[in-house]
Every structure is written in C-alpha cells, then in structure tokens.
C-alpha positions as CSV (number, residue, x, y, z in Angstrom):
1,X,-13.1,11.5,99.7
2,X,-12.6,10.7,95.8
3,X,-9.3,11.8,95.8
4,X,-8.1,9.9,98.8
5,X,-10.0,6.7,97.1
6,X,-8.0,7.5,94.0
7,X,-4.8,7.7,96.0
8,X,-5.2,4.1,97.8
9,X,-5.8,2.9,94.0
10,X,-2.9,4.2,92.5
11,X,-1.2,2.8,95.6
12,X,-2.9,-0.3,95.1
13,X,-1.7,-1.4,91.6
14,X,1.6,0.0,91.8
15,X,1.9,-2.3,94.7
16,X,0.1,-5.3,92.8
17,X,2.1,-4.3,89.9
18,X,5.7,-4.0,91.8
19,X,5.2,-7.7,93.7
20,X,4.2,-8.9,90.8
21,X,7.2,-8.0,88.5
22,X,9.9,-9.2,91.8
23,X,7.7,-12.6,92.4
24,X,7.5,-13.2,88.1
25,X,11.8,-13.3,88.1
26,X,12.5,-15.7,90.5
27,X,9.7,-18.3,89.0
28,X,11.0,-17.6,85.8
29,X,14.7,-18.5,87.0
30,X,13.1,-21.7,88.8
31,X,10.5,-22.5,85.8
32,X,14.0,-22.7,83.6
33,X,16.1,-24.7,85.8
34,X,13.2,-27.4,86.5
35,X,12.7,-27.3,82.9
36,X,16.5,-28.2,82.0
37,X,16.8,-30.7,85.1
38,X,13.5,-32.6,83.7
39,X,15.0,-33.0,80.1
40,X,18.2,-33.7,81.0
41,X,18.5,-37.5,80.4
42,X,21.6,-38.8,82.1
43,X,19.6,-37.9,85.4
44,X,17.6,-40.7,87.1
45,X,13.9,-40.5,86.5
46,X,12.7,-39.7,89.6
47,X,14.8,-36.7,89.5
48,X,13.2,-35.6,86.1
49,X,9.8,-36.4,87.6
50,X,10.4,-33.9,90.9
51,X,11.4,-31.9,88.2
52,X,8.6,-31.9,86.5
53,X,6.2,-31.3,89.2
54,X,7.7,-28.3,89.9
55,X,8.0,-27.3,86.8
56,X,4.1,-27.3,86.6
57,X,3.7,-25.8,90.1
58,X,5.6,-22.8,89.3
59,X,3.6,-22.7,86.1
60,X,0.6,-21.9,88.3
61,X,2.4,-19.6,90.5
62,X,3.4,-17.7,87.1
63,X,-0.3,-17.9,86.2
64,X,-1.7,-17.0,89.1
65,X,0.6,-13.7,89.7
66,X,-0.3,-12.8,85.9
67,X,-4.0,-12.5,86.5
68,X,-3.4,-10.9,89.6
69,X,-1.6,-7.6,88.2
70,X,-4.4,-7.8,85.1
71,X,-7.1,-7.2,88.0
C-alpha cells in the first residue's frame, strides 16, 4: 500500500512538474510580446493599455503555475 502511494506521488509531481515547465514557455513568449507591444510608443494607447493587461494577467498565470510545481 505504501509503495503504490509512493508511486501515484512520483506520478503526481512529475506530472505537476512536466505541465508546469510546457504551460511556463508559452506565457513567457506572450509575457514578452505584451511587454514589447505596451512600450512600444508609435502604437495608439489603447493598444499599449490591452497590452498591458495582459501583460499583468499572464503575470499571474506565471505565478500561479510557479507555486503550483513548489507544492
């Protein structure tokens, strides 16, 4: 019984730990393109705005997928 709960652990963080790694690229590719849209200035202001929201939104996302492969 230990050594089946052991198993379904291991299974368990390699899975947190695998989803985690392939969800953290794409934000970071999206965190970096919002981030270059919002200080671009020749772009209207309500472009850098959107921009900026989802820059912070995919700042949570980051956050939230960090503290969920520290569990």
């Amino acid at each position: 019984m230990a050594s089946e709960l052991n198993k379904i652990n291991k299974l368990e963080r390699e899975l947190v730990a695998n989803l985690s790694h392939d969800i953290r690229t794409p934000l970071s590719m999206i965190l970096g393109y919002a981030s270059e849209i919002e200080e671009t200035s020749s772009l209207p202001e309500t472009t850098r705005k959107q921009a900026e929201i989802i820059r912070k939104h995919i700042e949570k996302l980051k956050n939230l997928v960090e503290n969920l492969s520290v569990r």
